[in-house]
PLY file of the C-alpha trace (Angstrom):
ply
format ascii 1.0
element vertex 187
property float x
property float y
property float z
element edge 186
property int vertex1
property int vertex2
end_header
-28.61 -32.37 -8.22
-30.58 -29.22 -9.23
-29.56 -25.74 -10.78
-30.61 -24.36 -7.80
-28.94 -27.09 -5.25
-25.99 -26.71 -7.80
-25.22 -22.70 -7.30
-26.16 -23.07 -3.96
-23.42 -25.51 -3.32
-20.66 -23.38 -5.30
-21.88 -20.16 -3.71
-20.66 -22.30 -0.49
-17.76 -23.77 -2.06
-16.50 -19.52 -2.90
-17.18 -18.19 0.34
-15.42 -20.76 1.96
-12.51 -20.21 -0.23
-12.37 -16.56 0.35
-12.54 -16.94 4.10
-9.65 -19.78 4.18
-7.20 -18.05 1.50
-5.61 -16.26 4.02
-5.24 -18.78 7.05
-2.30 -21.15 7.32
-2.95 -25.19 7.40
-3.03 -26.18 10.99
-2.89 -29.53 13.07
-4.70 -32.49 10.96
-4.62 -30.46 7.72
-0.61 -30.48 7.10
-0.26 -33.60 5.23
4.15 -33.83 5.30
5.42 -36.69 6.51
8.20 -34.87 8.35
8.49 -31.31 9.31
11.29 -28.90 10.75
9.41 -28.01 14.04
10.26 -24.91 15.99
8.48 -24.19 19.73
6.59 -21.62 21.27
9.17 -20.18 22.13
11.36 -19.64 18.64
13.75 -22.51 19.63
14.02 -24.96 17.12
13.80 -28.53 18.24
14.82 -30.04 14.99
13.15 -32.45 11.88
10.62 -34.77 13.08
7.99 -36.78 11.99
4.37 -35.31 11.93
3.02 -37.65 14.37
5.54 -36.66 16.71
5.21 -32.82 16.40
1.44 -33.21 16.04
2.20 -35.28 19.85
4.27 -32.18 20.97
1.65 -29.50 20.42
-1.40 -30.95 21.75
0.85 -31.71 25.11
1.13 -27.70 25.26
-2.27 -27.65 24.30
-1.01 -25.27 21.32
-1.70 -25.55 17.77
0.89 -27.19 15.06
0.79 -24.10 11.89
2.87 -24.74 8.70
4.67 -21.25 8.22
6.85 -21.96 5.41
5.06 -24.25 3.11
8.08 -23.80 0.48
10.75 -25.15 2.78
12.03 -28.40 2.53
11.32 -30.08 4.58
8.34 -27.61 5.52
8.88 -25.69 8.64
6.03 -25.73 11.32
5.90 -23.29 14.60
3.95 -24.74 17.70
1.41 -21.59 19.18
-2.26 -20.71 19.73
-3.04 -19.97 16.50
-6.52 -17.70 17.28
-4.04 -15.77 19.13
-2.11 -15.45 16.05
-5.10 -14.52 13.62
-6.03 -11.69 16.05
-2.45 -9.96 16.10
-2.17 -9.96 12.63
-5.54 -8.20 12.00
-5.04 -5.88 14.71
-1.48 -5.22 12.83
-3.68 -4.92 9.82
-5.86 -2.45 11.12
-3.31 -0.79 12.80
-1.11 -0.24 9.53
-4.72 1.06 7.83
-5.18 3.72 10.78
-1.52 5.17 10.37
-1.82 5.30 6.39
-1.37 8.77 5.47
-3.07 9.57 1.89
-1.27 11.99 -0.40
-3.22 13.99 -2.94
-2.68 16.09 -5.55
-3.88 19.27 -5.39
-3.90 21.35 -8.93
-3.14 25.38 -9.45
-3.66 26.60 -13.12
-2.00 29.88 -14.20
-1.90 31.47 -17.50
1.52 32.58 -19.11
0.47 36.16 -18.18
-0.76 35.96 -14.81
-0.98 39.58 -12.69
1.47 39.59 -9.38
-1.40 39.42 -7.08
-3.41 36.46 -8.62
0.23 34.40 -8.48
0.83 35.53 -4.92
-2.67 34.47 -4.19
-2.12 30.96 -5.79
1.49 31.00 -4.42
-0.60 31.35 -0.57
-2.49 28.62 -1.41
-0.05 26.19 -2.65
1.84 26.69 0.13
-1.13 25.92 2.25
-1.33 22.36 0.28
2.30 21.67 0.68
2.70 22.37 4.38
-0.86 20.07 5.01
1.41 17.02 2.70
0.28 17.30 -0.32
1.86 17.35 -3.56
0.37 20.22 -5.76
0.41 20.12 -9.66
1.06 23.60 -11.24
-0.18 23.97 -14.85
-0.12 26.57 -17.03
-2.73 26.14 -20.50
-2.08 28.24 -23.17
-4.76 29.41 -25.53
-4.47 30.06 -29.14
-1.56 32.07 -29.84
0.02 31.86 -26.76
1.20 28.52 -27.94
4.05 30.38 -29.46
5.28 31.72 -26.68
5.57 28.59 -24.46
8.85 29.81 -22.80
7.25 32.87 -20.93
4.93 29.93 -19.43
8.01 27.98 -18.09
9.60 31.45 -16.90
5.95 31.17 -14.51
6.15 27.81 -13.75
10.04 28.48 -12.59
9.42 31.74 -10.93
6.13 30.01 -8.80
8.79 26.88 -7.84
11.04 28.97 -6.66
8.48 30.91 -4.46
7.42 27.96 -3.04
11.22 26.64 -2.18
10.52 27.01 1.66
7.59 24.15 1.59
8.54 21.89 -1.24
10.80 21.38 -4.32
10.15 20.27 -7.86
9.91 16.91 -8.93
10.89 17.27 -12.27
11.84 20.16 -14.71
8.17 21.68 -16.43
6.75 19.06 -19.19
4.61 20.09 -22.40
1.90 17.97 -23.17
-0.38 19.62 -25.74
-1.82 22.90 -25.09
-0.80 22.48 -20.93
2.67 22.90 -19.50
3.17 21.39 -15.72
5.40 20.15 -13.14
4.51 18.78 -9.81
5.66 20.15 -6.76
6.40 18.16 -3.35
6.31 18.78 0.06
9.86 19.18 2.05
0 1
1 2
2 3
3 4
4 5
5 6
6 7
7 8
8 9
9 10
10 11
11 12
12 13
13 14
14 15
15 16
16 17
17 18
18 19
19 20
20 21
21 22
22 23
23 24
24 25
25 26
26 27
27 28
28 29
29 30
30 31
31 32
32 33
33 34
34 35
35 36
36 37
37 38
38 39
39 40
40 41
41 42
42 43
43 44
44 45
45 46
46 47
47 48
48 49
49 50
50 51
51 52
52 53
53 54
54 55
55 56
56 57
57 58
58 59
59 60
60 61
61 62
62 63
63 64
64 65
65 66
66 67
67 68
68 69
69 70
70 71
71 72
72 73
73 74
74 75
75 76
76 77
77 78
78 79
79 80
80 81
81 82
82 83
83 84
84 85
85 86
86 87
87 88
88 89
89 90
90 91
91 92
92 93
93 94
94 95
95 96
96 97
97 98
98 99
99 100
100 101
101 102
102 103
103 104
104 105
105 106
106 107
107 108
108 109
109 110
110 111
111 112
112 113
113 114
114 115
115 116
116 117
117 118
118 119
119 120
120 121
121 122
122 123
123 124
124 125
125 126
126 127
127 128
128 129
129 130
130 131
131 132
132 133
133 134
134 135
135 136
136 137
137 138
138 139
139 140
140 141
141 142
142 143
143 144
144 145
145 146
146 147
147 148
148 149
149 150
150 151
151 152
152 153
153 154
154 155
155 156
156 157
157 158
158 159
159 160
160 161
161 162
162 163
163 164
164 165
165 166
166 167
167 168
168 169
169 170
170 171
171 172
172 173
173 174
174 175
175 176
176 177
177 178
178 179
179 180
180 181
181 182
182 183
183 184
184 185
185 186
């Protein structure tokens, strides 16, 4: 065999892998010699031989699918099994489209912000926490305001409790390095 027939044949080999990782062995490939077999309708009709159960789906004209692999003895369901794979990526899909993403939006303010700029940032954080998100107030302190890191958490306080209507505070305001924060989340 070539280097070229070679990676061709592996590239086929991978793909096929990544296709079937998902899917369930069905009819021929379940290799137990007995199974616990359940119907189409959920009833379990008890442990039986593969032959037999294999005998039992193709008179419904239904597939045989191994659902719990693990069990002993495994534990096989009789249905149509393309019927199967499309409910579970319409599920899929469906779970995807009702996914709500939660960001973080950030506010900086300085230890000795004016009343108007915070109301104006207290507006807009509002704004973020009403639309869902969680917003991250920081205050960064420059030079010598390092000393005075406890007017900065007075800010930080005062701006939580402003926003108290929308959202609360997940924890109490952290120093790391020159930045003090605390995040805020939506009621």
């Amino acid at each position: 065999m070539s280097g070229e027939t070679a990676l061709l044949f592996c590239k086929y080999i991978w793909r096929w892998l990544i296709i079937n990782k998902n899917e369930l062995p069905i009819n021929e490939e379940i290799r137990d010699k007995e199974v616990r077999l359940i119907d189409e309708n959920g009833d379990m009709v008890g442990i039986v031989g593969i032959k037999e159960a294999q005998a039992f789906a193709n008179q419904k004209n239904l597939d045989l699918v191994k659902i719990a692999p693990q069990a002993v003895p495994p534990v096989c369901k009789v249905m149509d099994y393309g019927k199967y794979l499309f409910d579970q990526a319409k599920k899929e899909k469906e779970a995807r489209k009702n996914q709500k993403v939660v960001e973080i939006k950030e506010i900086r303010l300085s230890p000795s912000i004016d009343e108007h700029d915070f109301g104006f940032k207290l507006k807009n954080a509002s704004k973020f926490l009403k639309e869902g998100n969680k917003v991250k107030v920081s205050v960064r302190f420059r030079g010598r305001e390092m000393n005075y890191t406890q007017q900065g958490e007075k800010v930080l306080l005062k701006f939580a409790e402003g926003l108290s209507e929308f959202g609360a505070p997940d924890k109490k305001p952290k120093l790391e390095g020159k930045n003090m924060s605390m995040i805020v989340v939506p009621k």
